[in-house]
C-alpha positions in Angstrom: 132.3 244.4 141.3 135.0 245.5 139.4 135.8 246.2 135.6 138.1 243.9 133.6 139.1 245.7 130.4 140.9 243.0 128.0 141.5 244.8 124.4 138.1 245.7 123.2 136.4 243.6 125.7 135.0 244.7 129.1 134.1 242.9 131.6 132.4 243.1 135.0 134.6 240.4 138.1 132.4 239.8 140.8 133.1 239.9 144.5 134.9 237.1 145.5 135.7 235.8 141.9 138.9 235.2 140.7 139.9 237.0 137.6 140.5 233.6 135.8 136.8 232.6 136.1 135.9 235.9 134.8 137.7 236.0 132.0 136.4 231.9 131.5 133.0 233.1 132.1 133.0 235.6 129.7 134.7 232.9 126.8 138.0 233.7 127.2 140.6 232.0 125.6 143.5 231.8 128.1 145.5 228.7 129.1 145.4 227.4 132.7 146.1 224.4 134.4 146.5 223.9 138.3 144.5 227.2 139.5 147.1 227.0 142.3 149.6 229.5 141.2 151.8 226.6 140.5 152.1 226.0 136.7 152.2 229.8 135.8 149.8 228.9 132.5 147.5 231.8 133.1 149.9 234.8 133.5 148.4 238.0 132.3 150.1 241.5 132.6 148.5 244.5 134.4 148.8 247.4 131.8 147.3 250.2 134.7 149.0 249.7 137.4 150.4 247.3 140.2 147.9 243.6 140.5 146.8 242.5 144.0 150.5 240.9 145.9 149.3 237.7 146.0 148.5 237.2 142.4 152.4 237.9 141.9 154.0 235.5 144.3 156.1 232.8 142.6 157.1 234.6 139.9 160.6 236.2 139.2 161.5 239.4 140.3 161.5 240.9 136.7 158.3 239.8 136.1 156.8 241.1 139.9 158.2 244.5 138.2 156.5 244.5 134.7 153.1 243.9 136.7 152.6 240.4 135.7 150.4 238.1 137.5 148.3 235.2 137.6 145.0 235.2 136.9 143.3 231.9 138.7 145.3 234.0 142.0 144.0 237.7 141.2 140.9 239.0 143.3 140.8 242.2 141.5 141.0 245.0 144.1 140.1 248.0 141.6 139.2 248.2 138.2 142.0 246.3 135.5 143.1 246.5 132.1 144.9 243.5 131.0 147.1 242.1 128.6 147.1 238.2 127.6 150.1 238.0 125.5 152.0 238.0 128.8 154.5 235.4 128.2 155.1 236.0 124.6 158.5 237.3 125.1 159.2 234.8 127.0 158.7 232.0 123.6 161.5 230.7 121.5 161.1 229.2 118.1 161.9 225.1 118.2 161.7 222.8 115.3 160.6 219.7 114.9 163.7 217.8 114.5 161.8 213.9 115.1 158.9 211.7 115.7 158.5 208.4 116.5 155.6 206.1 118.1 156.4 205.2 121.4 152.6 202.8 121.6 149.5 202.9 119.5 148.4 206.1 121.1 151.4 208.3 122.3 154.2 209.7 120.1 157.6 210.6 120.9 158.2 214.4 120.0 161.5 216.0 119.8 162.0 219.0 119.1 165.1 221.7 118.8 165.5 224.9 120.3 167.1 227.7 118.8 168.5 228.7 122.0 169.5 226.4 125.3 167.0 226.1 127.9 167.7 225.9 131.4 165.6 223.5 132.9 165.2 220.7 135.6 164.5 217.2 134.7 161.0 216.9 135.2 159.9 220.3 134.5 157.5 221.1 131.6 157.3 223.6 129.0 154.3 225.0 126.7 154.1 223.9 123.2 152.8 226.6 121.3 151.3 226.3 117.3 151.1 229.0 115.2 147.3 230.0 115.7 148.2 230.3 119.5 146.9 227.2 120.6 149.1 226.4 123.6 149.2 222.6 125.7 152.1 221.8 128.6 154.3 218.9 128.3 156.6 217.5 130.9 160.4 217.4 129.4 161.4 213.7 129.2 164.9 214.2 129.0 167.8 215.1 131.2 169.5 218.5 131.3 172.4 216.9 128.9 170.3 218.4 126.1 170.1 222.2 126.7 168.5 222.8 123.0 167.0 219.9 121.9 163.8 218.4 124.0 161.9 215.4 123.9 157.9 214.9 124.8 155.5 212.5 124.9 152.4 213.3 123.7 149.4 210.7 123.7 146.5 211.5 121.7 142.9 211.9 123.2 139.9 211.6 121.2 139.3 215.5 120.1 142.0 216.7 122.2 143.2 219.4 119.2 146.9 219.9 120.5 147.7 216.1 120.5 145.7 215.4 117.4 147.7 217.5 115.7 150.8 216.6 116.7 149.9 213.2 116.0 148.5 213.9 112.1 149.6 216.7 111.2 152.8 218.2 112.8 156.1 217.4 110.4 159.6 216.9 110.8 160.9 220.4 110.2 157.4 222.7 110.8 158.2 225.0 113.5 156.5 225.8 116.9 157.2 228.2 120.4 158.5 226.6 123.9 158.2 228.5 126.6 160.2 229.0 129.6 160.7 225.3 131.4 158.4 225.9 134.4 157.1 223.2 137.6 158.6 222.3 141.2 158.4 218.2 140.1 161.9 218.0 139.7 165.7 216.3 140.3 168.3 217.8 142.1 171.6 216.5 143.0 171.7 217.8 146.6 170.8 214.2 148.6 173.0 211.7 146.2 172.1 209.0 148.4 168.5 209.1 148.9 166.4 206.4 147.7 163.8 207.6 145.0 160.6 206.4 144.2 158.7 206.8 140.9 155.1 205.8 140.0 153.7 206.9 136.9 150.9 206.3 134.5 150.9 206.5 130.8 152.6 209.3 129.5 153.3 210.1 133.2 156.6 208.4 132.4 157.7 211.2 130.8 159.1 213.3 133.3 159.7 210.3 135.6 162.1 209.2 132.5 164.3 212.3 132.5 164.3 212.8 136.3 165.7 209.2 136.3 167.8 209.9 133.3 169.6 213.0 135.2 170.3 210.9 138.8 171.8 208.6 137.2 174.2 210.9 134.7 174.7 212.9 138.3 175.9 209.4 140.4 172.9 209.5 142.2 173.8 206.7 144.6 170.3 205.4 146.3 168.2 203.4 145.3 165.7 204.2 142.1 162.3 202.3 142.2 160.2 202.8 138.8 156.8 201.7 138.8 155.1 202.6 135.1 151.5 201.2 135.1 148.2 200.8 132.4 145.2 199.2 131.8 147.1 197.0 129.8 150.8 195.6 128.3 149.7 197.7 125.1 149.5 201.2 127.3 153.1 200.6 128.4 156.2 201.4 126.2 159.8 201.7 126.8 160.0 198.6 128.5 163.0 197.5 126.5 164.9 200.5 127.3 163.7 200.5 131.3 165.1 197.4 131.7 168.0 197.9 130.0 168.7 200.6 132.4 168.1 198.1 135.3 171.4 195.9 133.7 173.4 198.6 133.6 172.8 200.3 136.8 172.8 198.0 140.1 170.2 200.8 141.6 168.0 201.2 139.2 164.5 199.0 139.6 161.8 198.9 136.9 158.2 197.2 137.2 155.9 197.7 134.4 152.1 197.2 136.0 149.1 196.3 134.6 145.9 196.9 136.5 143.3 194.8 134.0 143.4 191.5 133.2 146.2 188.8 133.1 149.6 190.8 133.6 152.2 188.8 131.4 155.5 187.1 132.7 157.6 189.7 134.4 155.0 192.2 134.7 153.2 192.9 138.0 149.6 192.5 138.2 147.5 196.0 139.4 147.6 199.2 139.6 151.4 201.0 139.9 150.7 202.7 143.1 149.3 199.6 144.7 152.3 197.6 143.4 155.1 200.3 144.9 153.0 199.8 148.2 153.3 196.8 148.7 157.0 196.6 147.0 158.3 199.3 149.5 156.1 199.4 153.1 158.9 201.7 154.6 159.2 205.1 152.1 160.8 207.2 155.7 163.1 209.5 153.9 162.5 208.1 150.8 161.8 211.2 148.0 158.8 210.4 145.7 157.7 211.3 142.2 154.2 210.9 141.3 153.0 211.6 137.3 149.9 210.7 135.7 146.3 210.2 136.0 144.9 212.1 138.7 143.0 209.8 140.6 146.3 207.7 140.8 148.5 210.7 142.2 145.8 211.6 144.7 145.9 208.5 146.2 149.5 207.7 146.1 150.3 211.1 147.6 148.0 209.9 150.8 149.7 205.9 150.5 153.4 207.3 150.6 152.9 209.8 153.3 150.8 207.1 155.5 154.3 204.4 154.9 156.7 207.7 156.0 157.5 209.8 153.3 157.7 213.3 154.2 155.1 216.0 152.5 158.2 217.9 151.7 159.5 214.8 149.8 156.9 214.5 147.8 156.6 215.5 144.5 153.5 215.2 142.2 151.7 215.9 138.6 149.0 215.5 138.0 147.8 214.7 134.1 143.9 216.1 134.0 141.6 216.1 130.6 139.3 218.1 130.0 136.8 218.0 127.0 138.1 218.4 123.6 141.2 219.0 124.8 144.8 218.1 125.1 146.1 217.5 129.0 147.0 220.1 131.0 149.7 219.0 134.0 148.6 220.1 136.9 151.7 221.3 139.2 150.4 220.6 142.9 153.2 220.2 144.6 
């Protein structure tokens, strides 16, 4: 057992338990998301001493140095005293330049920075409110917009980031971005691979600016977008998708809908079933995968069983959990 000091609060981690769980058992309020060591939500700093290596690996150099780490990765190896506010420096003010509805039940934030971010499309940053209350969101435009960003955030029954967003966030009210962070992202190194995309819901967010940035960089191969929900009402965007497909020979949109009676020229199921069967042969083929969870698990098995290479693919996860916003969870 060792002793977890956090401000006033001390804690006891027990053999074998990660220091995330600790500090989760022990009510916590820390942000996390894929407990692989992917998304980064859950660095903490080490204020006495160097953490365990393998708590530190993924991060930047700078950070290795100032002792941060991440918590869901940390089996304490002595006695720690930790900091939380590990990635505060790390914020940048953005306002709220717009809002739009994008469907019923997910809004279309932009916001601008104060100073250019350098991102990938496809990467996600962490919205942060002024009480601290901090939710990811994948990026949903391309890298032509350094400062300004756009998001789309669906609302969840009690989720108390989108909620808020929804009702209460205003044009001009002010909130932190983060550093972009995330490995689910475009870059211009294979111009002519083909690409394809299957999202859910506001999955089509980073799907939207990863196809947004291919074809601003000439991306040659062919683009298959597959965007899927319950229903027609779940989808949006389908205007703009489709005008996308007339301007750009590569470019192929199917909306999907997995309940009921699809109407005329949408495909009937679910999006991952649809791309299947659209595309047998993915051999070489780079895939994107956003959305609900059970959707990118099995996808992730269906593409690599018609060829694509686990290398080539790329997935997020979007999981809920209760009263909350969702957290993307970075698993590959």
């Amino acid at each position: 057992m060792k002793k977890i000091v956090l401000d006033e609060q001390v804690m006891t981690c027990q053999s074998g338990e990660s220091l995330l769980d600790t500090l989760l058992h022990n009510g916590v309020d820390i942000a996390y998301s894929c407990r692989q060591g992917v998304c980064q939500s859950c660095m903490v700093r080490s204020l006495a001493g160097a953490p365990p290596a393998m708590s530190q690996r993924g991060l930047k150099d700078v950070r290795q140095q100032q002792n941060y780490l991440l918590a869901c990765q940390c089996y304490p190896e002595h006695d720690m005293e930790i900091a939380l506010n590990a990635q505060s420096a790390f914020f940048t003010e953005a306002t709220v330049a717009a809002k739009a509805m994008l469907n019923a039940e997910t809004v279309l934030l932009t916001i601008q920075c104060q100073k250019p971010l350098d991102f990938y499309a496809g990467q996600f940053v962490k919205l942060q409110r002024a009480d601290g209350l901090t939710r990811s969101y994948s990026i949903a435009n391309s890298r032509l917009h350094t400062t300004k960003l756009t998001f789309h955030v669906r609302r969840l029954p009690n989720g108390q980031f989108s909620e808020w967003a929804h009702d209460e966030l205003q044009i001009g009210d002010t909130l932190k971005v983060s550093e972009p962070q995330g490995l689910c992202f475009y870059l211009p190194d294979r111009p002519t691979q083909n690409l394809l995309l299957i999202g859910t819901g506001s999955g089509l967010a980073p799907l939207a600016g990863i196809i947004s940035e291919a074809l601003q960089q000439g991306h040659s191969g062919e683009l298959h977008l597959f965007h899927g929900s319950r229903t027609a009402a779940g989808l949006y965007w389908i205007d703009e998708m489709q005008d996308l497909e007339r301007q750009h020979l590569n470019f192929h949109y199917t909306p999907c809908v997995s309940n009921g009676t699809a109407p005329a020229g949408f495909a009937a199921g679910r999006a991952n079933e649809v791309a299947i069967q659209a595309l047998p042969k993915l051999k070489d083929w780079r895939v994107y995968l956003c959305g609900h969870p059970d959707m990118v698990n099995q996808a992730k098995f269906q593409v690599f069983l018609k060829g694509a290479s686990s290398t080539d693919i790329y997935a997020d996860a979007f999981h809920v959990t209760p009263n909350l916003s969702p957290v993307i969870d970075k698993s590959s």
